[in-house]
C-alpha positions as CSV (number, residue, x, y, z in Angstrom):
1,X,32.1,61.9,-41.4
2,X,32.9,60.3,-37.7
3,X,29.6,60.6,-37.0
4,X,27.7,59.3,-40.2
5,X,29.9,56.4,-39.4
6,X,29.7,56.4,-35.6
7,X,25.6,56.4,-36.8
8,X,26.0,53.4,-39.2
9,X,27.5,51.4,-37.2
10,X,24.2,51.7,-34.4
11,X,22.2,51.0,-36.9
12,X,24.4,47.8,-38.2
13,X,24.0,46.7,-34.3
14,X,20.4,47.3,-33.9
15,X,19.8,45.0,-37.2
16,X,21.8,42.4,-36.0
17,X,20.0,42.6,-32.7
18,X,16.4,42.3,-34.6
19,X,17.6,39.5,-36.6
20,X,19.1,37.2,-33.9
21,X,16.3,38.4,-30.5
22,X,17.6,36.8,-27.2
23,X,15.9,33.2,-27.8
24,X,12.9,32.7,-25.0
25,X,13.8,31.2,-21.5
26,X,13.1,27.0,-21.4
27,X,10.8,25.2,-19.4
28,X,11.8,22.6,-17.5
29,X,10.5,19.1,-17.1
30,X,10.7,15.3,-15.7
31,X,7.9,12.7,-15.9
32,X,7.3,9.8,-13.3
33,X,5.8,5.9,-14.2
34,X,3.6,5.8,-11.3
35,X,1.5,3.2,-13.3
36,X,1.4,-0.7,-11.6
37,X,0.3,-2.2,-14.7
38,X,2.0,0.0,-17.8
39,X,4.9,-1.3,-19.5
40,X,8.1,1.0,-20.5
41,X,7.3,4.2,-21.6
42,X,8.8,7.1,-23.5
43,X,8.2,11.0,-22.9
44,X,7.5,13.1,-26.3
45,X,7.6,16.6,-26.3
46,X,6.2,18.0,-30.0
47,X,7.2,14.3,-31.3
48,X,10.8,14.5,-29.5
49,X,11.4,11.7,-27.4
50,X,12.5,13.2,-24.0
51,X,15.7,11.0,-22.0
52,X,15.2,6.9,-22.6
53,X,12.7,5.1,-22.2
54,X,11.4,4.2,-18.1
55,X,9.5,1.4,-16.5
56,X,7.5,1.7,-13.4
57,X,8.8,3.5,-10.1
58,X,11.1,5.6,-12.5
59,X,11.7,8.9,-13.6
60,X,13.5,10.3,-16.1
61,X,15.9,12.3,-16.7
62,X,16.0,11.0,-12.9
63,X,14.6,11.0,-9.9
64,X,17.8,13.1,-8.1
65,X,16.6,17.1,-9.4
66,X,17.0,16.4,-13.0
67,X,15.0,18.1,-15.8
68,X,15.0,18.4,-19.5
69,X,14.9,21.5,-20.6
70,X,12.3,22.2,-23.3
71,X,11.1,25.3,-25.2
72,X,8.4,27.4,-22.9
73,X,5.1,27.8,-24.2
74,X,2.0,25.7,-25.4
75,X,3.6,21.9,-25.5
76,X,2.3,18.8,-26.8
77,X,3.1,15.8,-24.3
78,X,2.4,12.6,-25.3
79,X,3.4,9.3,-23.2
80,X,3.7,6.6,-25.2
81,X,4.6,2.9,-25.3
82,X,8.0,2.5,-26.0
83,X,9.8,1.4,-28.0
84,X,7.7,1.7,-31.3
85,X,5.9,4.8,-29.3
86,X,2.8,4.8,-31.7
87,X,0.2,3.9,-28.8
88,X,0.2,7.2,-26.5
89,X,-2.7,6.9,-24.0
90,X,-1.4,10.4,-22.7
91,X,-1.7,13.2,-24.7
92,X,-2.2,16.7,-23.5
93,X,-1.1,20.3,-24.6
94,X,-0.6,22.1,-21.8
95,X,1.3,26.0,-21.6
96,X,4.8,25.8,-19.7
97,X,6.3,28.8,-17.9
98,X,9.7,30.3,-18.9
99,X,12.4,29.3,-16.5
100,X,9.3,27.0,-14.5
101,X,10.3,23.5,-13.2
102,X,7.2,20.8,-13.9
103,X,7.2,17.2,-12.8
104,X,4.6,15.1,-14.6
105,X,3.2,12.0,-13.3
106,X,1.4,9.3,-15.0
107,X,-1.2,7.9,-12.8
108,X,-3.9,5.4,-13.0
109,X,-3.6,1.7,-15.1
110,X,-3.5,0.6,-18.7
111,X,-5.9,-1.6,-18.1
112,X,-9.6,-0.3,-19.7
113,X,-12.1,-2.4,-17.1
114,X,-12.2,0.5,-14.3
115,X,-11.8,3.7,-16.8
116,X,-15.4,4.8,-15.7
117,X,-17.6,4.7,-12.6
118,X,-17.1,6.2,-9.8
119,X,-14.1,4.3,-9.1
120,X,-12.1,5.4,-12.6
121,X,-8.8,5.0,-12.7
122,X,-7.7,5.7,-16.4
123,X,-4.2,6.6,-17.4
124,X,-3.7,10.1,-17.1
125,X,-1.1,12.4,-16.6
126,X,-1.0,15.1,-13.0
127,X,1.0,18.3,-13.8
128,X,2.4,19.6,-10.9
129,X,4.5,22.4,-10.8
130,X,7.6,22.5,-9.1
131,X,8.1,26.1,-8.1
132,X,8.9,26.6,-3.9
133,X,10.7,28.8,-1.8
134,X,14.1,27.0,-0.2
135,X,13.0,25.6,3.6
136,X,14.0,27.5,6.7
137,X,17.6,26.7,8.6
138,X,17.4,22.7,10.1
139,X,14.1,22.4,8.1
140,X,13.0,20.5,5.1
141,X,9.9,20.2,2.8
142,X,8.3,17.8,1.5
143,X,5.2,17.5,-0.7
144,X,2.9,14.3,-1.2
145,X,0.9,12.9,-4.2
146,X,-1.8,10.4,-3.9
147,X,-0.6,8.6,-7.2
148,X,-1.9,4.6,-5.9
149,X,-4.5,3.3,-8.0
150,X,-5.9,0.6,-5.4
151,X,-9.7,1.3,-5.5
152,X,-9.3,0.8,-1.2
153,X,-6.8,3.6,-1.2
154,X,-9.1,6.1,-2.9
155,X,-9.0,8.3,0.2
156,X,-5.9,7.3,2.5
157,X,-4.8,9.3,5.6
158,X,-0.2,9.9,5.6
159,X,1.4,9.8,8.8
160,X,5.4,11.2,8.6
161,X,6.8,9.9,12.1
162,X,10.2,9.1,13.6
163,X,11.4,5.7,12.2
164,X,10.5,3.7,15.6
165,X,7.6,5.7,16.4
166,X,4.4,3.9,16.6
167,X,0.5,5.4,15.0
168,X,-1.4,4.0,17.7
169,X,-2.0,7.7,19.1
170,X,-0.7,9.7,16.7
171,X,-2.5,12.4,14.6
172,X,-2.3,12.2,10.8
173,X,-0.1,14.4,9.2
174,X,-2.6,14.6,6.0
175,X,-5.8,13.2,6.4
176,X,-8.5,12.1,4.2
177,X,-6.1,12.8,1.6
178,X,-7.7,11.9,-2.1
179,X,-6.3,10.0,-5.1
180,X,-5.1,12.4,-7.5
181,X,-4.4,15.1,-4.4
182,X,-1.5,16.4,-4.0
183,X,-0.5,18.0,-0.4
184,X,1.1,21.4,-1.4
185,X,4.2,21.4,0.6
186,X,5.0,20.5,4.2
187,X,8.1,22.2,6.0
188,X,9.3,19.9,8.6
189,X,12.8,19.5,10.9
190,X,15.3,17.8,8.7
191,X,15.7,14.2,9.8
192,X,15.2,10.8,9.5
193,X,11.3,10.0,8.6
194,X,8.9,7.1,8.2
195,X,5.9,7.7,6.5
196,X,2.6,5.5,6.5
197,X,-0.3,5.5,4.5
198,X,-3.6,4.0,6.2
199,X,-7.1,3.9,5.3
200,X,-9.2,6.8,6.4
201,X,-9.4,6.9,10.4
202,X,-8.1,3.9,11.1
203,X,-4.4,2.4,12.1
204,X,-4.4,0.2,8.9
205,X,-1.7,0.7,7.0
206,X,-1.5,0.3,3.1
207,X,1.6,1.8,2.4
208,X,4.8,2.0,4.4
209,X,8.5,2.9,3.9
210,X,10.1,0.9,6.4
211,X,11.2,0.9,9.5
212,X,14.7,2.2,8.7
213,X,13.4,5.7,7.8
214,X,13.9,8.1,5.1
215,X,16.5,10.6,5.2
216,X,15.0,14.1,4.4
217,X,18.3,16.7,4.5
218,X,18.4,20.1,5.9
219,X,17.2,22.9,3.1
220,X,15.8,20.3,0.6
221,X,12.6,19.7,-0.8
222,X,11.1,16.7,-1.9
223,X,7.9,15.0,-3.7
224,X,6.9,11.4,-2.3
225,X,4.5,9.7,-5.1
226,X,1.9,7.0,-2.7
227,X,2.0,4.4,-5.3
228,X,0.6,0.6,-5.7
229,X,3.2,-1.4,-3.5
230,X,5.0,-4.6,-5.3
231,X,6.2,-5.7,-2.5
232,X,8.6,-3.3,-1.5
233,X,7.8,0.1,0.0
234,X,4.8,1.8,-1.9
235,X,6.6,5.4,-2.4
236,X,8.5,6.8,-5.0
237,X,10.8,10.0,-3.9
238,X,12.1,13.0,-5.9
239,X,14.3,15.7,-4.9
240,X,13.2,19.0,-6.2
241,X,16.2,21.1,-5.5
C-alpha cells in the first residue's frame, strides 16, 4: 500500500512537471535613435511597444546597461513613428538567443532622396550583439559603431587619445573604418579618453567629444555610436555591463 502511494504520488509530480515546463530563458534587448532626421520613435516587439517612446541620441530602456527582457526566439521588430506607431520603416524578424543581450541601432535618415546609389543611406536597423568577456584588472573595453550618415563620413578613421593629446603624429586607433562597421571590441587602460573621428588619412576631424574627455572605468565595457553631430559632440555612449 506505501508504495502504490509512494508511486502515485511520482507520477502526480511528473504530470504537474509536464504541464507547467520551466518557461524558456529571455532575450534581452535596447534600441538606439541614431537617426539626424527621424522624429520620436517607439520599439515593438510582436506588436508590444517596448519602454516609451525616444527621440534622437536616446536609448531606451536607457543608455546606462538597461534591457527589456523579451521572449527568446524568432522576433518581429518593428520601429515605428510614435505616437500613432502605424508608419514603421524598420521591420525585421530576426532569431534572439536565450539569456543573449542585443543592442539595436537605427541608422541611416527618414528622408527617401539618398535611399539608393552608392551613397544609400536608408533607415535600417544594425543588430549587434552584446555578448563579451569582463576586461582585464585596470583595463576597459570599448566597442565603436560607424552609425553617422554624412555621405563625407562614409569611411572615417577613430583616434581614442588622452584628453590633451594632440593627432598631429598619432596613429589611428581604427582606420578606414566604414559606415555601418562596427569595431568588435577594444581593451584599453581605464582612464579618461578623447576620441576623434577624421576623414580617412588625414588630421580632419568630423567628430569629436571634447576636450574634457570621457571617463571609461576600470572593468567596464562600452559601445560609442559615431553619429551626425548637432552641434554638440557627435557620439552617443552605452554601458554594456
Amino acid at each position: 500500500m506505501k508504495i502504490g502511494l509512494a508511486t502515485s504520488a511520482v507520477s502526480l509530480i511528473v504530470a504537474l512537471a509536464a504541464c507547467n515546463p520551466t518557461p524558456p530563458a529571455k532575450a534581452n534587448i535596447r534600441a538606439v535613435h541614431a537617426s539626424v532626421d527621424t522624429p520620436e520613435v517607439a520599439v515593438l516587439v510582436d506588436s508590444a511597444q517596448v519602454g516609451a517612446a525616444f527621440a534622437f541620441k536616446s536609448a531606451i530602456p536607457s543608455a546606462n546597461n538597461e534591457y527589456a527582457a523579451v521572449a527568446s526566439g524568432v522576433r518581429n521588430i518593428k520601429v515605428c513613428a510614435a505616437p500613432a506607431n502605424t508608419a514603421c520603416p524598420i521591420n525585421v524578424s530576426p532569431t534572439l538567443a536565450a539569456a543573449a543581450k542585443y543592442t539595436v541601432v537605427a541608422v541611416g535618415t527618414l528622408a527617401t532622396d539618398d535611399d539608393t546609389g552608392a551613397d544609400a543611406r536608408p533607415l535600417e536597423p544594425l543588430l549587434l550583439n552584446d555578448a563579451e568577456p569582463a576586461p582585464a584588472a585596470g583595463k576597459t573595453k570599448i566597442r565603436f559603431v560607424h552609425g553617422a550618415s554624412l555621405v563625407a563620413a562614409k569611411t572615417v578613421d577613430i583616434y581614442v587619445t588622452g584628453a590633451a593629446d594632440d593627432i598631429a603624429n598619432v596613429t589611428a586607433t581604427k582606420a578606414n573604418f566604414n559606415y555601418k562597421e562596427n569595431s568588435g571590441y577594444l581593451e584599453v587602460a581605464a582612464g579618461s579618453y578623447r576620441v576623434r573621428i577624421t576623414a580617412p588619412g588625414t588630421k580632419t576631424v568630423l567628430i569629436d567629444t571634447g576636450a574634457t574627455g570621457v571617463a571609461l572605468a576600470d572593468g567596464k565595457k562600452y559601445t560609442g555610436i559615431a553619429i551626425n553631430p548637432t552641434g554638440t559632440a557627435g557620439v552617443i555612449l552605452l554601458n554594456d555591463n
